[in-house]
C-alpha positions in Angstrom: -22.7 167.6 -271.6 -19.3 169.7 -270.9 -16.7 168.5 -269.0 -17.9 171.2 -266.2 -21.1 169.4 -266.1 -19.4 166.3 -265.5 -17.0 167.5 -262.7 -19.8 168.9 -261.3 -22.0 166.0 -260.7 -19.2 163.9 -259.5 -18.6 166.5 -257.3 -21.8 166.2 -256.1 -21.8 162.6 -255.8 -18.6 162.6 -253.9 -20.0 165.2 -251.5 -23.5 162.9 -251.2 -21.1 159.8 -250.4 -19.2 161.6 -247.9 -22.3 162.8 -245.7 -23.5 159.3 -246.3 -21.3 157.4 -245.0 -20.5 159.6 -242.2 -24.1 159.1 -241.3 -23.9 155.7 -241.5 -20.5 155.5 -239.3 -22.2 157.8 -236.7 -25.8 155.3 -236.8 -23.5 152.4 -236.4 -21.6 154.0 -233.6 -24.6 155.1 -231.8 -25.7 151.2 -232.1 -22.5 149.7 -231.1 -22.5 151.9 -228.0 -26.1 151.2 -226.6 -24.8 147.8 -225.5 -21.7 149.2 -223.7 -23.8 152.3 -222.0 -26.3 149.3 -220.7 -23.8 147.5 -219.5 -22.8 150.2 -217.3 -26.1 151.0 -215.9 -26.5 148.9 -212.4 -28.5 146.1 -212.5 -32.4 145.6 -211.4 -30.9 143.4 -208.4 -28.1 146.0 -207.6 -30.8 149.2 -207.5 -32.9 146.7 -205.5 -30.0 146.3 -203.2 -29.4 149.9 -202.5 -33.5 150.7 -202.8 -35.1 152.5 -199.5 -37.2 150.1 -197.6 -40.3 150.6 -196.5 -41.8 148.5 -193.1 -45.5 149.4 -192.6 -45.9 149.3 -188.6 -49.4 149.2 -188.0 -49.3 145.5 -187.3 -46.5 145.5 -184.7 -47.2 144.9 -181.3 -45.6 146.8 -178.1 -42.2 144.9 -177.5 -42.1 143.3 -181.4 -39.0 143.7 -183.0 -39.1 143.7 -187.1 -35.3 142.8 -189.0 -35.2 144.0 -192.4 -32.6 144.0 -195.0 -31.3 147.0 -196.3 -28.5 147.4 -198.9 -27.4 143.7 -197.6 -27.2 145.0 -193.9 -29.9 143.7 -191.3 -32.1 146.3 -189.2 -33.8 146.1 -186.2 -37.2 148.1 -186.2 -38.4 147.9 -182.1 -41.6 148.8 -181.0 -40.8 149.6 -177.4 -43.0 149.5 -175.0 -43.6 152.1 -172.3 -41.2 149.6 -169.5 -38.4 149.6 -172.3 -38.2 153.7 -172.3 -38.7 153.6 -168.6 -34.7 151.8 -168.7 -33.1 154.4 -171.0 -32.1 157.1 -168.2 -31.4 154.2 -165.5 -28.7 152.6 -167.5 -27.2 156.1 -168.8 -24.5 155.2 -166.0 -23.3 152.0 -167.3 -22.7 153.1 -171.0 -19.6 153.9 -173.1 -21.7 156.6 -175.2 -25.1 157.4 -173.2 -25.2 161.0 -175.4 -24.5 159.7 -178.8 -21.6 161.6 -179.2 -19.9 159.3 -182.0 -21.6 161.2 -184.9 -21.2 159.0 -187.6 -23.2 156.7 -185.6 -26.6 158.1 -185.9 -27.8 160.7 -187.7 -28.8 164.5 -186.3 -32.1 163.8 -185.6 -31.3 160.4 -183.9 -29.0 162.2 -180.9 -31.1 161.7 -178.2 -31.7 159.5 -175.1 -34.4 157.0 -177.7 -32.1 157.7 -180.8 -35.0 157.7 -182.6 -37.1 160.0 -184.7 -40.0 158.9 -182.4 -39.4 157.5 -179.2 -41.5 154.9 -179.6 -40.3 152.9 -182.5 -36.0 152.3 -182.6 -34.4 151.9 -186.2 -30.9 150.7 -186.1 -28.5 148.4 -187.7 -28.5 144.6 -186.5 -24.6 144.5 -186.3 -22.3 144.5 -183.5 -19.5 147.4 -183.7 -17.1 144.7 -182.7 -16.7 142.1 -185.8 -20.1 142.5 -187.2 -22.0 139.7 -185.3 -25.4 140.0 -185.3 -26.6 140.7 -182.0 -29.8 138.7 -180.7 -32.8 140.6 -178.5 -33.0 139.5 -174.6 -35.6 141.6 -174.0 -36.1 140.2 -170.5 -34.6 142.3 -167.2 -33.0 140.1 -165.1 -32.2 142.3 -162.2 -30.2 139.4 -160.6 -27.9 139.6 -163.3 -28.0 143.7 -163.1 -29.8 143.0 -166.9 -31.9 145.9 -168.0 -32.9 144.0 -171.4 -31.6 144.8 -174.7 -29.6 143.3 -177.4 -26.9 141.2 -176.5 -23.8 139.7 -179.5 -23.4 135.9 -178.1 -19.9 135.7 -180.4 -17.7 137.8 -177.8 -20.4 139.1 -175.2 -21.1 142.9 -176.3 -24.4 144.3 -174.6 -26.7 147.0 -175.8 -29.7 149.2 -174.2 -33.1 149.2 -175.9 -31.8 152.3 -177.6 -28.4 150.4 -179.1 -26.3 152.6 -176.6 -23.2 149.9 -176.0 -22.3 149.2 -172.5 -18.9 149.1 -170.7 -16.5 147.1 -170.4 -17.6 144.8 -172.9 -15.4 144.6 -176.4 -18.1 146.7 -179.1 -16.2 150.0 -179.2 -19.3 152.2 -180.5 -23.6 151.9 -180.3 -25.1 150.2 -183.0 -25.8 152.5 -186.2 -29.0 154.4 -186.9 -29.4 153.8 -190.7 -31.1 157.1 -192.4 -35.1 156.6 -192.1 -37.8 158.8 -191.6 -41.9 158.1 -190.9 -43.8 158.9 -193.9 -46.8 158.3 -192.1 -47.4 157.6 -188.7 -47.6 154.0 -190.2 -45.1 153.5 -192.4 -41.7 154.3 -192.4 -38.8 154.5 -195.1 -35.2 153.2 -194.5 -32.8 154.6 -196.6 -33.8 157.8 -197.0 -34.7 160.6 -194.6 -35.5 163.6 -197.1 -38.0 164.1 -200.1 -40.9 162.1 -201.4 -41.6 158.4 -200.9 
């Protein structure tokens, strides 16, 4: 065997080596980083967290209001019944915002007199505007007391219709939020999300 010969093979060898171990770093690489990629996915209780909701309302009665959690925020799902819709346009009067016309309060399809999707059934967030209380249903009119019904914050005295339209005078600057939602069947509806597939 020449000297040629010789260079050649080591050559060869060296060249073998070097794509070996350059496989090997990139293997070990692509192990050390599966660890670190995981840890930046969320985890099952964070994706749970910010999940859509579903509340099935075949079950709920005229007048029966439903509290959910969604994203770690409470919501009110109210069935009204045919006396709660009857209130809506005789308290219009009395409200800071009887049109809806904060828009990041509701979304598009929730600017109306209900604020709903379907006048029957009212989605919205179980927090005062004020400090966050969470506001408790008197669902009773007491027309003594010039009380429709609605939901009224015990903490600092912030009334609201039976569509979460706040009332004057009282200290919650805005109505309550209408969270994103939509019916995906007559049924069954979604919060969370109000586009696409269930």
């Amino acid at each position: 065997m020449s000297a040629d010969d010789v260079d050649r093979i080591d050559d060869n060898r060296r060249h073998f080596l070097g794509i070996a171990a350059g496989v090997t770093g990139a293997v070990g690489a692509g192990f050390a980083a599966v660890p670190f990629l995981s840890s930046l996915k969320p985890s099952a209780r964070a994706q749970a967290l910010g999940a859509p909701v579903e509340v099935p309302l075949a079950s709920m009665a005229p007048g029966e209001l439903v509290r959910v959690l969604w994203r770690g925020r409470l919501v009110f799902v109210l069935r009204r019944t045919e006396a709660m819709l009857a209130t809506l346009g005789d308290v219009a009067s009395q409200l800071r915002d009887p049109d809806s016309a904060v828009a990041e309060q509701q979304p598009d399809y929730a600017v109306n007199e209900a604020r709903s999707v379907k006048p029957e059934y009212l989605v919205v967030e179980g927090s005062c505007t004020h400090l966050g209380c969470a506001p408790l249903q008197d669902f009773e009119a007491r027309p003594v007391e010039n009380w429709p019904g609605g939901f009224f914050c015990p903490c600092h005295g912030s009334k609201f219709d039976f569509s979460g339209r706040v009332f004057k005078g009282v200290p919650a600057p805005t109505n309550l939020r209408v969270p994103p939602y939509r019916f995906v069947r007559d049924d069954l509806i979604l919060i969370g999300q109000d586009t696409g597939a269930a």
